[in-house]
N, C-alpha and C positions, 0 to 999 in steps of 0.2 A: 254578377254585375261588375262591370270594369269601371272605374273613375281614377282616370291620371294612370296610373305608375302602378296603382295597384287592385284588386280584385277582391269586391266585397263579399263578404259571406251572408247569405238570410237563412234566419233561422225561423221554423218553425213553430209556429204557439198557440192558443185556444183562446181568444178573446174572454177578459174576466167579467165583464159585459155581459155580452151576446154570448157568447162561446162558439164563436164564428172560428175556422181554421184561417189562419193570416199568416203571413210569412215578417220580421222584423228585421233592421238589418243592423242589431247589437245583439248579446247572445243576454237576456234577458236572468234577473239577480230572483234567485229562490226566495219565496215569502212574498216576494211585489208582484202586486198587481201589471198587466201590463194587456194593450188593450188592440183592437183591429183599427183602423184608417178611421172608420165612418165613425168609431165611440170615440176615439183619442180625438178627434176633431169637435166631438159634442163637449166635450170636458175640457179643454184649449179653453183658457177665461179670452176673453175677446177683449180690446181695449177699441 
């Protein structure tokens, strides 16, 4: 993915959720959780 000036990287991951294959686009920290679109959106507190 291009934005501005420079070229994002996505990485690859396994929803800690679902365990759905999802792509991310920071390179996700060993030991956290980290999750697909449709869970990270369920867990998003809402105001």
């Amino acid at each position: 993915m291009r934005y501005g000036n420079f070229e994002r990287t996505m990485n690859k991951i396994k929803c800690s959720e679902c365990g759905a294959d999802a792509e991310v686009p920071f390179k996700p920290t060993e030991g956290r959780p980290v999750y697909c679109r449709d869970c990270y959106g369920k867990k998003k507190p809402r105001f």
